[in-house]
C-alpha positions, -999 to 999 in steps of 0.1 A, spaced: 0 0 0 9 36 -11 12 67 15 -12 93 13 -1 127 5 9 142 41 39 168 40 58 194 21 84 169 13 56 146 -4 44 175 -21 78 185 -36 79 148 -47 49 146 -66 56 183 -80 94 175 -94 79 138 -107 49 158 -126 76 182 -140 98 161 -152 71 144 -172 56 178 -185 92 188 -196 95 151 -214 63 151 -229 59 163 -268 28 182 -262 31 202 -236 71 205 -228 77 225 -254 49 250 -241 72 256 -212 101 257 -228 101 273 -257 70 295 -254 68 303 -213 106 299 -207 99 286 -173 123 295 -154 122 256 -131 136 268 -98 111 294 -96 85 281 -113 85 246 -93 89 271 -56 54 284 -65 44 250 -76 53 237 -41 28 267 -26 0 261 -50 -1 224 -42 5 227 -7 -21 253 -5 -46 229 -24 -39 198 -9 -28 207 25 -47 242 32 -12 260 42 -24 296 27 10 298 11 2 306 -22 -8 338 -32 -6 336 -73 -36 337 -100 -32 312 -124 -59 321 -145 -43 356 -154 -10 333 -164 -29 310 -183 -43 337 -203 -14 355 -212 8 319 -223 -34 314 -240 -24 347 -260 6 341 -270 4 300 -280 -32 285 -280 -41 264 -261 -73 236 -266 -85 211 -247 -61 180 -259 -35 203 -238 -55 203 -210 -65 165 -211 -27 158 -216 -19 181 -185 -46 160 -165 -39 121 -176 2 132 -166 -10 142 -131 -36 117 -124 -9 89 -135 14 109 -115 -1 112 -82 -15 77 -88 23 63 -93 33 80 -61 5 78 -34 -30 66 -26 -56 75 2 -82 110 9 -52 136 2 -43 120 -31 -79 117 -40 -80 153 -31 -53 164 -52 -64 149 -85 -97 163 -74 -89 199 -68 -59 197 -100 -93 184 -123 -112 211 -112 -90 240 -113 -76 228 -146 -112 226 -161 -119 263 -146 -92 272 -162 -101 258 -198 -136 267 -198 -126 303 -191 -97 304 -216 -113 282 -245 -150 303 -237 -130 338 -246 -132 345 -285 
């Protein structure tokens, strides 16, 4: 049996794992490569916040990712096989790593704000 999602270490885990798929992956890496030029030691700090914040309640993150989505939206478009993609690599992700209420948690809170996030973006013509 798999540990549930229970610290920031854990978190920082399933975070780097996810990345390092994203970056790997044909779809999407390039988006954050070449398009966003993510800069990865800041970019995966504020990724530890948001999914602390999500998973964990910690308040740590104060961001908007719907304003960021928007402006990567403006300059790439993005449809909804991205956001599928982005989805299926952190199901599989968290599923690889952990099972039990938090990891349920995380994939459901990930799903949602990812499909928030679409709607708005994709709705916007």
């Amino acid at each position: 049996m798999k540990k549930d999602i229970e610290t920031r270490a854990d978190i920082e885990l399933l975070v780097n794992l996810f990345y390092e798929k994203i970056m790997a992956d044909k779809l999407l890496g390039y988006i954050f490569q070449d398009i966003a030029k993510v800069n990865w030691q800041t970019h995966l700090l504020v990724m530890y916040d948001f999914f602390e914040n999500i998973i964990l309640f910690t308040g740590k993150y104060d961001g908007n990712p719907m304003n960021l989505h928007q402006k990567l939206h403006n300059i790439s478009p993005l449809n909804a096989v991205h956001f599928n993609n982005w989805n299926q690599l952190f199901l599989s992700t968290v599923d690889e790593l952990f099972e039990g209420k938090k990891a349920n948690l995380a994939k459901e809170r990930a799903i949602s704000i990812s499909g928030i996030i679409e709607q708005k973006i994709l709705s916007e013509r």
